[in-house]
C-alpha positions in Angstrom: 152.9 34.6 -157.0 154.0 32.2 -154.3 155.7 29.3 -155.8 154.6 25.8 -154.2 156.1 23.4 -157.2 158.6 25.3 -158.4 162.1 27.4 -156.6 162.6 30.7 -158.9 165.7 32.7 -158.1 167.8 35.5 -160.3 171.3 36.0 -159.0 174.5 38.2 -160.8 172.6 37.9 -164.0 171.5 33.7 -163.3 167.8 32.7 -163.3 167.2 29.1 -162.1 163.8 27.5 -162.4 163.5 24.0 -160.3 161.1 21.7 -160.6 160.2 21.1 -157.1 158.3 18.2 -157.0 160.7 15.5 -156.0 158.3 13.2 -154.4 156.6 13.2 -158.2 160.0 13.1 -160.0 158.9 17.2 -160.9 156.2 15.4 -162.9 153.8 18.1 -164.4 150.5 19.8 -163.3 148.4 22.5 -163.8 149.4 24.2 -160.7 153.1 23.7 -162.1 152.6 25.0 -165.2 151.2 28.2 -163.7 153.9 29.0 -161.7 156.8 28.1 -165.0 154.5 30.5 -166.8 154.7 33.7 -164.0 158.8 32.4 -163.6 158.8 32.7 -167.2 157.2 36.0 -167.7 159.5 37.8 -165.1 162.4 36.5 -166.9 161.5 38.0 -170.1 159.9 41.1 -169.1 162.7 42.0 -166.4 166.4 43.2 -167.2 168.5 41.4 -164.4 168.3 37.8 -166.2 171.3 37.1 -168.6 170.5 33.1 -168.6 168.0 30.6 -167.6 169.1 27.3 -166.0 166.4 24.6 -165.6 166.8 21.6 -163.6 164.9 19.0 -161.0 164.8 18.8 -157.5 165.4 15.3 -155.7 166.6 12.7 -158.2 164.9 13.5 -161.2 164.4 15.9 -163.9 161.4 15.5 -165.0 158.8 12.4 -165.2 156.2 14.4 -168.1 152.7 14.6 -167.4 151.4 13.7 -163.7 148.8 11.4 -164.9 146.7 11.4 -161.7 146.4 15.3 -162.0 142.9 17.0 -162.3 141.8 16.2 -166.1 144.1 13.8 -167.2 142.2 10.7 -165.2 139.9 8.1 -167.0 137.1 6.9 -165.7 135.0 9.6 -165.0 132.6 8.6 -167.4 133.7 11.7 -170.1 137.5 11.1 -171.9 139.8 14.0 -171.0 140.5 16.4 -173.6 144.0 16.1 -173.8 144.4 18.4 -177.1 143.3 21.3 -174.4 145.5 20.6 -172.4 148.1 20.6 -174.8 147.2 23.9 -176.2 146.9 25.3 -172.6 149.7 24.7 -170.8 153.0 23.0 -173.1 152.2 24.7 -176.6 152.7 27.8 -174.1 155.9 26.6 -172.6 157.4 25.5 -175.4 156.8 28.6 -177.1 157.9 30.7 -173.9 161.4 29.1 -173.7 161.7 29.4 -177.9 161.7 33.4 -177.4 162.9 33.8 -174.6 165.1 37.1 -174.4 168.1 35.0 -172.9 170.0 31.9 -173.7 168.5 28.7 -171.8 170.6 25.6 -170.1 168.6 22.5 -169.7 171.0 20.7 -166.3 169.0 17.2 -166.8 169.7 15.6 -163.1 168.0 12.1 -163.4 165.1 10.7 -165.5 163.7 12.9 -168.2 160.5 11.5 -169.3 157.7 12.1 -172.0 157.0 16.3 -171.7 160.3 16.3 -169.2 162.2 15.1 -171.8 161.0 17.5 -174.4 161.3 20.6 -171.5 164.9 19.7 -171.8 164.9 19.8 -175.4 163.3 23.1 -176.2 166.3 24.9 -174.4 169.8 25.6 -176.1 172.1 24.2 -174.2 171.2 20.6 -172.8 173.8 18.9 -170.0 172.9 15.6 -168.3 174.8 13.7 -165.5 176.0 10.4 -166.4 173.2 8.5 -164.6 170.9 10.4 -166.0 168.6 9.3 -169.0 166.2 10.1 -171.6 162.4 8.2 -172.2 159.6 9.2 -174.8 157.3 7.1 -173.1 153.7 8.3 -174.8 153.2 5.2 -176.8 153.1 2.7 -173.4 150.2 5.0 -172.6 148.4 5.4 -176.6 149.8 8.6 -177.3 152.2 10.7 -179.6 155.7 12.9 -178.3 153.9 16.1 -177.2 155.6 19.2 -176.1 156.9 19.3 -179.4 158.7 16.0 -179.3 158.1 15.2 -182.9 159.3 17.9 -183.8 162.3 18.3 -181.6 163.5 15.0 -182.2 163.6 14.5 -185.5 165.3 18.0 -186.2 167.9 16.9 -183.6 168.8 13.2 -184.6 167.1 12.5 -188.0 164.2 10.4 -188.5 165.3 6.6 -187.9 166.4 7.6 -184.3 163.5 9.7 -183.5 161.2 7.3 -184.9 162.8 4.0 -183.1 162.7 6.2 -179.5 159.0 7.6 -179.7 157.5 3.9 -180.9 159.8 1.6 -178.9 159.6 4.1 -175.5 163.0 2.5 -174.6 165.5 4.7 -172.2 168.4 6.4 -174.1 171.1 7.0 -171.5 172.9 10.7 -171.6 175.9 9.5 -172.5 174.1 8.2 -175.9 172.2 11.0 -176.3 175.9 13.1 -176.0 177.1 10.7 -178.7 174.0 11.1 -180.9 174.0 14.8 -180.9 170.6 14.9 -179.0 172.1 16.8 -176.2 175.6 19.3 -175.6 177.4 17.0 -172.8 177.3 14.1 -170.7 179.6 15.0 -167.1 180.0 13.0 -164.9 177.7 13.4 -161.8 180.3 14.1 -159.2 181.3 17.0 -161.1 177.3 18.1 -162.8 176.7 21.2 -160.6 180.5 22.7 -161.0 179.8 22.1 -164.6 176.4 24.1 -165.0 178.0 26.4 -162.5 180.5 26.9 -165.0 178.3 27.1 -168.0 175.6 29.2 -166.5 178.5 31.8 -165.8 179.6 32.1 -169.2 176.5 32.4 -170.5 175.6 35.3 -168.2 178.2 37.3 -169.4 178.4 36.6 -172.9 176.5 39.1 -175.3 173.3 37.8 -174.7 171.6 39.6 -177.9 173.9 37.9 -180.0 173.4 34.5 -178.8 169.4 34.8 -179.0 169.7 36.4 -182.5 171.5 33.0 -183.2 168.8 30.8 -181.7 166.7 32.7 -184.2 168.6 32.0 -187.0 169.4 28.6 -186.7 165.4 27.5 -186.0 164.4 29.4 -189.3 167.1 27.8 -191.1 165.1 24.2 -191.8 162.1 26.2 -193.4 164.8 28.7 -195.5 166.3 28.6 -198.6 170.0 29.1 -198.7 169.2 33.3 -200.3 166.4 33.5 -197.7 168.8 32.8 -194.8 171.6 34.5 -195.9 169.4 37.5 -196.0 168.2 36.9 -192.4 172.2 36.5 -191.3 172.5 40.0 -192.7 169.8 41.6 -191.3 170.8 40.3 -187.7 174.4 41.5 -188.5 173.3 44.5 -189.4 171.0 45.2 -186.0 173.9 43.4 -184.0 177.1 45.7 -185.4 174.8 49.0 -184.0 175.3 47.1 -180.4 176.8 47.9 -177.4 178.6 44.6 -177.3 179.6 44.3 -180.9 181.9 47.4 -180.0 183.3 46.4 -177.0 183.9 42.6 -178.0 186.9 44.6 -181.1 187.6 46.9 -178.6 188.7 43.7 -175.6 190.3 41.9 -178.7 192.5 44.9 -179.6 193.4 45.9 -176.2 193.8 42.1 -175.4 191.5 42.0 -172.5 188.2 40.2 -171.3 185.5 42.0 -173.2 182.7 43.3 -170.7 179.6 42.7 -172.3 176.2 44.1 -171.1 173.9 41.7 -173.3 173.1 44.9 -175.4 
């Protein structure tokens, strides 16, 4: 596929996916979502990737939903169906970046808005410059957080803050979204790409099994009982000591070097 709103590249184990809307602060459209969804697909049916960095072209992240896109106008005489487009193109997403084979790093570069914001969200690892911000916007326009918002949020900063962002649509500035525990970091923007330079690096060489396998264990943990999860920690310990990199992380430690991980 030729990519028109996005830039897709995979380099020494680093796939980035850039919004490349800029003129639309990356908003969302169907043509968009198309061409996350092929990125996507590559990165979890191909070997190379080791980590998935997300960010925005221009001076945004992402604004959410391009509202003048095909099927989201009024006035057409027929309301849009906005529950199909929903199930379509985010539950997808979502989903996609949820099991993803590789760890994910949100690098939020400016104004993350309404499905922007929860796009950032629904990856592990969440960094924002210091100008940057955060906006569930839906209820200016008569709607709920989408993209899993509700559920995002509330699982991230408990109910009260959740609750006062998604009804009062007020911005919450990264550095108070560092301080609430809604995202990893807050850097200051002179120094953001050195930082997800940095990050992204790490990631890709760390034993990427092991840090999915704790992805999955820590979004089942909310719907386990305390025997129930410590009987999925064992089976992943179990699966994880037959790997690759469980033997060569003891080996690195009792030869005292770097361990050289292959993500198996």
């Amino acid at each position: 596929m030729t990519y028109q709103n996005i830039q897709f590249s995979i380099d020494q184990g680093v796939a980035r996916i850039t919004l490349s809307r800029p003129d639309k602060l990356n908003s969302f459209t169907e043509a968009m979502h198309l061409e996350l969804r092929d990125a996507l697909a590559q990165v979890q049916q191909g070997t190379e990737a080791r980590v998935l960095v997300i960010t925005g072209a221009g001076r945004g992240f992402c604004a959410g939903q391009d509202l003048g896109d095909r099927g989201m106008q009024i006035g057409s005489g027929k309301a849009p169906d906005l529950g199909a487009t929903v199930e379509k193109f985010y539950k997808p997403l979502i989903l996609s970046l949820q099991n993803l084979r590789v760890p994910t790093l949100a690098a939020v570069n400016g104004i993350a808005a309404g499905a922007g914001a929860s796009l950032a969200l629904a990856c592990d690892l969440v960094v924002a410059t210091e100008s940057s911000y955060f906006l569930q916007a839906f209820s200016k326009v008569g709607l709920i957080p989408d993209t899993g918002g509700t559920w995002l949020l509330p699982a991230r900063i408990g109910m009260a803050r959740a609750m006062g962002l998604a009804l009062l649509a007020e911005k919450l500035p990264a550095q108070k979204a560092a301080d609430w525990g809604l995202i990893w970091s807050c850097v200051p923007d002179a120094g953001f790409q050195d930082e997800i330079t940095r990050l992204a690096e790490s990631l890709a060489q760390a034993p990427t099994r092991a840090l999915v396998r704790t992805r999955q264990a820590m979004q089942a943990a909310p719907s386990h009982t305390l025997e129930q999860q410590l009987s999925m920690e064992a089976g992943m310990m179990r699966e994880l000591g037959w790997c690759h990199d469980y033997a060569e992380g003891v080996t690195a430690f009792l030869e005292k070097r770097p361990a050289q991980f292959t993500g198996e």
